[in-house]
N, C-alpha and C positions, 0 to 999 in steps of 0.2 A: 438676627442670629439667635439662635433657640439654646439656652444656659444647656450646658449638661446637670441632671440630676443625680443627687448620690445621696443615698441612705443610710444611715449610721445605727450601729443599734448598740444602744449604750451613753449614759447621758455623764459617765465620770471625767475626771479632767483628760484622758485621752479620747473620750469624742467628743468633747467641748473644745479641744483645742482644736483637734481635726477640722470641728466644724466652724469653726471663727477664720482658721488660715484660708480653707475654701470659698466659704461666702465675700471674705477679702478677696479674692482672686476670681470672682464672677461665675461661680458654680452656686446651683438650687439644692440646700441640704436641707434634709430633717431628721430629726434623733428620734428615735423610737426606746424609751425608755419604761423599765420593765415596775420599778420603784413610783413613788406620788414627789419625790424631789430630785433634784440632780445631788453632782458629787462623786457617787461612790462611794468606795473606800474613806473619800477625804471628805469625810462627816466627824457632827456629834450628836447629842441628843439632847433631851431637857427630861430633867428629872427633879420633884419639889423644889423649884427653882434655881438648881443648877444645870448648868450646859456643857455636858460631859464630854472631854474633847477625845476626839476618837483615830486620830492621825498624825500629822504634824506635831512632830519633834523639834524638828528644826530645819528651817529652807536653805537647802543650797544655792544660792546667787543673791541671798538678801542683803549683800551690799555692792556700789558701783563698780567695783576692782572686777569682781569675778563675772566673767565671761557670759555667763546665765543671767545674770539682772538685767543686762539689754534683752536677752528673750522674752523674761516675764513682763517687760516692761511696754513690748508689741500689744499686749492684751489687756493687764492692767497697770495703774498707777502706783508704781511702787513707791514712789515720793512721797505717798498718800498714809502708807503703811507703817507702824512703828514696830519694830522689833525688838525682841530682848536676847541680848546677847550675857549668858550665863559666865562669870568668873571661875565658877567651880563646876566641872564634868560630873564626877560624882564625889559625896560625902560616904568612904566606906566608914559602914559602923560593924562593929565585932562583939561578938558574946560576950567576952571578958570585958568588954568597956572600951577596949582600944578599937582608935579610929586613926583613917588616913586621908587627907583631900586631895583629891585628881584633881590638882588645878589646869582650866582649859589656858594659860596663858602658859606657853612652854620653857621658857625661863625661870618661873615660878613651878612649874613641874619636877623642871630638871634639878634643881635647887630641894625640894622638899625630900624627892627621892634618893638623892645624894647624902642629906641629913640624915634618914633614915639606916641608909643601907651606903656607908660609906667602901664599904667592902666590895661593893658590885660598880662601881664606879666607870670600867673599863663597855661592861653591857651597857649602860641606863644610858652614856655618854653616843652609844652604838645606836640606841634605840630613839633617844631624843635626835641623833642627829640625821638619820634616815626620815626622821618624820619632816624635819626639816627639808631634806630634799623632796618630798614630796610636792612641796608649796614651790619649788622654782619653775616649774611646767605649768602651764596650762595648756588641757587640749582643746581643742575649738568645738565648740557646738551648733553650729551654725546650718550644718550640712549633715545630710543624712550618709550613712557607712555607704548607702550603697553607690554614689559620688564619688567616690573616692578613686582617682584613678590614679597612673606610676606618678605621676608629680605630686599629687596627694599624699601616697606612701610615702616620697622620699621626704616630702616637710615632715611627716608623724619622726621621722628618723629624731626629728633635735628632741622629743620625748625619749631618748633610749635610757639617759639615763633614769627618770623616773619607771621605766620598763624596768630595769635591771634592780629597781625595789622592789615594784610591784612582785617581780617573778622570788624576788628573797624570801616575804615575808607572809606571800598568798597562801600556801603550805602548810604553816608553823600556827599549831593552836596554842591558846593562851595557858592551856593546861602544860606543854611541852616545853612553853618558853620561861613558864616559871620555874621549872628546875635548873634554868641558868643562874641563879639568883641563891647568893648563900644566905642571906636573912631571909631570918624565916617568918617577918611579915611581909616582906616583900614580896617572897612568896607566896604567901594568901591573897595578896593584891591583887599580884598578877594575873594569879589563876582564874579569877573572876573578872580580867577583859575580855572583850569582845572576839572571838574565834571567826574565821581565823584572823590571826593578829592585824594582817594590813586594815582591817575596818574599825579598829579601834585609830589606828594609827592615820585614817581618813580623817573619823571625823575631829581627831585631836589637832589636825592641821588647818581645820578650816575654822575649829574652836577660837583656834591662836589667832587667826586672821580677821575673827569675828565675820565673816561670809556665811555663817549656817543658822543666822535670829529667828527663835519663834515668833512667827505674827502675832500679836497679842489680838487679832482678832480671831484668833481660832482656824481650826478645820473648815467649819461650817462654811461661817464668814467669807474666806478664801474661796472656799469652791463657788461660791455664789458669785464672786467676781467674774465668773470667766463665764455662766449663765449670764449674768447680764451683758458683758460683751457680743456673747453669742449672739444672744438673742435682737440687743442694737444695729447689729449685722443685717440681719433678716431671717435670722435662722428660725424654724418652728421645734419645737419638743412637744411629743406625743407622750405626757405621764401615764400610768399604769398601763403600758401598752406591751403588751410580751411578745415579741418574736418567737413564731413556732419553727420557723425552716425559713432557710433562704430556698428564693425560685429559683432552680437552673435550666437552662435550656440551651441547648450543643454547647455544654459545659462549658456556658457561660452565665454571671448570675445577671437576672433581670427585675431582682428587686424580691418582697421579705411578704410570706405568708406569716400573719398574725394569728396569735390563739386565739380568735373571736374567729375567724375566718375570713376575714377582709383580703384583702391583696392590695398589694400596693410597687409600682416601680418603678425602676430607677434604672437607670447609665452603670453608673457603678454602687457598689453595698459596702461598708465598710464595718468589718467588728472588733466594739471596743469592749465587748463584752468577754466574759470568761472563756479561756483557749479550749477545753478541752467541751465545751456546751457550742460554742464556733464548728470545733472539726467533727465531733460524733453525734450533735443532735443537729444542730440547724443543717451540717451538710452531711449527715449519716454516714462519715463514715469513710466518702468515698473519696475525699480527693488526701490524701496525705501520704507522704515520705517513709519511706523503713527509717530513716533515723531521727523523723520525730514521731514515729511510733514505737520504735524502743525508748524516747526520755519518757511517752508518756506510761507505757506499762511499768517503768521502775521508779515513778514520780518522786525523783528526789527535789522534792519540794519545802519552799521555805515554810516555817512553820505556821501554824495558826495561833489564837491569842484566845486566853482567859483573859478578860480586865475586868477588876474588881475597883469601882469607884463608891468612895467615901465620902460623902460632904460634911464636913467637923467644924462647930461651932469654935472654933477657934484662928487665930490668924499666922500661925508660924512665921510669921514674918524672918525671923531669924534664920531661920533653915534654907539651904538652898536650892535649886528646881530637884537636884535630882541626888535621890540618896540609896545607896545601894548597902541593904542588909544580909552581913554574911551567915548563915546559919550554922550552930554546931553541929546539925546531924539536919541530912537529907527528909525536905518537906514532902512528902508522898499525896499526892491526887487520887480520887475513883479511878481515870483514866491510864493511871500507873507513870503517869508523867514526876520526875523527881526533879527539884530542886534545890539546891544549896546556896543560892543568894535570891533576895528579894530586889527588883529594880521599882521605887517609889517615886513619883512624881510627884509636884509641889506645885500645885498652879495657885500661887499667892499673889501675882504682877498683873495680874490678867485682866481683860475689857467685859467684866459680864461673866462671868463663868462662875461665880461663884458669889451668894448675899453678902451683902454688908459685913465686912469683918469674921466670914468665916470662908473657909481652903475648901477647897476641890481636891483629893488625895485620888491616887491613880498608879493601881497596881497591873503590870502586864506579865501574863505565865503563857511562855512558848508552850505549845503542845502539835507534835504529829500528829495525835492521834484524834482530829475533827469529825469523822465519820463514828468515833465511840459516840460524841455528844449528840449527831443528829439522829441516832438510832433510840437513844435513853431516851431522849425526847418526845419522839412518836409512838416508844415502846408504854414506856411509864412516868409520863408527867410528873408526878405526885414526885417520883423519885429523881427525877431533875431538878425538880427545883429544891428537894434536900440537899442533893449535892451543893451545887450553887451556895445556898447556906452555909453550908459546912463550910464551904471553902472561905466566903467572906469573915466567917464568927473567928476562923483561925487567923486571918490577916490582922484581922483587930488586936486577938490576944500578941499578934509579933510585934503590931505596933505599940502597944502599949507599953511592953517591956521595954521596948529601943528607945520609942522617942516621948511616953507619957502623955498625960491628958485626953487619951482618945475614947478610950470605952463611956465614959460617962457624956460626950458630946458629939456621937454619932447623931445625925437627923435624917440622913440619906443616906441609902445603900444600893450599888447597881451592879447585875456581874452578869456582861455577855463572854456567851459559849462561843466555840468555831459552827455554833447550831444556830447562832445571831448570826454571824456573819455569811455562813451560807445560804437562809431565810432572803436577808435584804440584798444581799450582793452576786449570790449564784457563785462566788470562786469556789471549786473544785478544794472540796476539803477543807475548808475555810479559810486557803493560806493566802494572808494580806500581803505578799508579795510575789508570789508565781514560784518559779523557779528558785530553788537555792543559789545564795550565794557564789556558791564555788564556779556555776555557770559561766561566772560571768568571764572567766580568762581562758575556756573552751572555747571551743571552734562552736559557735553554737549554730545550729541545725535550723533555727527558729526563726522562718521568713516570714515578709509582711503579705506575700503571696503563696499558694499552694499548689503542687504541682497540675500540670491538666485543666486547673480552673482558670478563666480570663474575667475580668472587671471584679473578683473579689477579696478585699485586703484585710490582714488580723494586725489590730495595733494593740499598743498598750503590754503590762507586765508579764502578758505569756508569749509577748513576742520577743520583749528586753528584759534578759535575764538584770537581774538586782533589784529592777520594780522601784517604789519610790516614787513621792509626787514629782519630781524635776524629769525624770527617764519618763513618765507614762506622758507627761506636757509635750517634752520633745520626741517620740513619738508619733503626737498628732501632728504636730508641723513639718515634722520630716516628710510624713506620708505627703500631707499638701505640695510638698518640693515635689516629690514622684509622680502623684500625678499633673502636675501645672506643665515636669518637664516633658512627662510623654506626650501631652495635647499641644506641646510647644508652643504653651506660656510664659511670659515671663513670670517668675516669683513675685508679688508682691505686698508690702505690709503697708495698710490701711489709718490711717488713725481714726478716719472715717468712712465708714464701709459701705454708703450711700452714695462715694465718691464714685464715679463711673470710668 
């Protein structure tokens, strides 16, 4: 019996994962990848001897409790892995000298902010103890949405009450909720969490439970695990290989015109590449929905990133991962992007990231506006990479003020545009997670199939709104569940994928 083949184009962890569940389940894949590495997104780099981490914050399922650690656990060895679970969220520091610790352990939170702001006592009590309810559900991830049938819905039912936060708090920006608060540092705290408020209040609950550890192997590292799985599989990656157009034919696809001209095909195509380069350039256009052709004309899209990385001859050991500087007056960009707090990362724990007794420093600046940076770019070099400058020489001068010893032990300096990120990755605008946030508790529009079209599938974070390496993973697995179930297969997970 002859495997069906299926093509992937896209070599990040959502067609790395696609293609490990499939080759588990007795299908002939190959990734057609447009880069000379895998990953994606979930990279870093090397720069005069540091390895500048360019994704992972922190894994959701990196401990046994939560429900995802058996997923990553199908592909790699997480036993293997060491994590670091952070005591402190963030270190805010203030112009005037005062500072506030957002401890991630919520008893210790509730406790600091209470000290603080004994007046607000009735809120912070309201706020600690919703997050709390957050952590008494778990929803399953095992199965793809599109499974879900009335017995499915009715088990989601024992989730209502964490629905009934979710729906409270999804709303409410952190700028709104600090006018609940009569101290008025509390105040300034506040306004500088995460908008809208439940994602601050996500990841403080998984903080508490310590489920969300940065690998101390890095971005890199990590994505490299699920290439080697793959590839132990059987799976083949075609590096620098660009997909110009999928082949359709009685609009169905039968496999992927390459920019060299080759041809090549397949059973089914799967794209884990960027949504909006899937439906307008590879399929021109022609197979899509009125309403995800309105999300795509009014792309309210998560943001893109400035990162400005520092390698500093020094070890702050003392400080913790992550420090959030409030500014007294609004930081202004070329690209007209403002800022009033700095979020600084402190990679001092780490496996390799940084020489002998000196830090990795890592600064990220949201910006919509990615198409300014690819345009400066192409326009006037010379004047890109001023900018760029500019932006790091002033990082430096903040930090030196807040936390000392840095201008005199700078040795490395690195800062990609949303013009980096759309260069190696192709996302549309450069935004490193698709869709905004808010998406995520809409009726969302965004299938893994398109209308009109048969055998071909879009995965990954322009198809799951929130994005994120655990959503674009389960993704790829889910799709494998979709098609194992149409060819009525059963599911299966491998430890050895040689196994017949």
């Amino acid at each position: 019996m002859n495997k069906k083949k299926v093509i992937i184009i896209g070599a990040g962890i959502a067609g790395l994962s696609a293609g490990c569940y499939l080759q588990m389940n007795g299908y002939d894949t190959e990734i057609f990848e447009a880069h000379n590495i895998s990953g994606g997104l979930c990279t870093a780099w090397n720069r005069k001897g540091y390895l500048i981490e360019g994704c992972i914050h922190g894994l959701l399922g990196s401990e046994p409790s939560h429900l995802l650690y058996n997923l990553w656990n199908e592909l790699i060895e997480m036993d293997k892995l060491k994590f670091v679970d952070a005591d402190i969220k963030h270190l805010y520091i203030f112009e005037d000298g005062k500072r506030f610790t957002q401890y991630a352990n919520l008893d210790r939170l509730h406790k600091s902010m209470i000290k603080l702001a004994p007046e607000d006592k009735a809120i912070i009590d309201e706020f600690i103890g919703d997050i709390r309810r957050l952590q008494s559900v778990q929803i399953s991830y095992d199965k793809p949405k599109e499974f879900f049938n009335l017995p499915g819905k009715i088990k989601m039912l024992k989730a209502f009450p964490l629905l009934f936060v979710m729906k409270k708090w999804i709303s409410l920006s952190s700028q709104d909720f600090s006018k609940s608060f009569k101290n008025l540092l509390m105040q300034d705290v506040v306004k500088h969490f995460a908008s809208p408020l439940l994602f601050e209040m996500f990841v403080l609950s998984e903080m508490d439970l310590k489920r969300c550890g940065y690998p101390t192997i890095g971005s890199f590292e990590f994505s490299k695990l699920f290439e080697k799985k793959y590839l132990s599989c059987g799976g083949k990656i075609h590096y620098k290989t660009r997909v110009s157009r999928a082949m359709i034919v009685d609009n169905k696809a039968v496999g992927v015109l390459l920019e060299n001209g080759d041809k090549h095909y397949a059973d089914i195509v799967v794209c884990a590449a960027d949504g909006k380069t899937a439906i307008y350039d590879l399929l021109e256009g022609k197979y899509i929905s009125e309403a995800v052709k309105k999300e795509y004309n009014s792309a309210d899209l998560n943001p893109s990133k400035i990162q400005i990385s520092l390698g500093v001859n020094k070890t702050f050991k003392e400080w913790p991962r992550m420090v959030k500087i409030i500014l007294s007056s609004p930081y202004t960009i070329c690209d007209g992007s403002q800022y009033n707090s700095l979020d600084i990362m402190i990679y001092n724990v780490d496996e390799g990231l940084a020489p002998y007794n000196k830090t990795l420093l890592i600064a990220q600046l949201d910006t919509k506006n990615g198409e300014y940076w690819s345009a400066l770019r192409d326009a006037d070099y010379n004047k890109y990479k001023f900018e760029k400058k500019k932006i790091s020489e002033e990082l430096i001068r903040i930090l030196e003020r807040r936390m000392g010893g840095i201008e005199g032990n700078i040795d490395m300096t690195d800062v990609a545009t949303p013009a980096t990120y759309i260069r190696y990755t192709g996302n549309w605008r450069g935004s490193v997670q698709g869709w905004a946030n808010e998406n995520i508790f809409k009726s969302n529009p965004f299938k893994k199939e398109l209308p009109g079209l048969k055998n071909f599938f879009m995965i990954g974070q322009w198809v799951e709104p929130g994005g994120g390496v655990p959503n674009v993973f389960q993704s790829g697995r889910n799709l494998a569940q979709i098609i194992c179930k149409r060819d009525r297969k059963r599911f299966l997970i491998k430890s050895d994928c040689n196994i017949k």
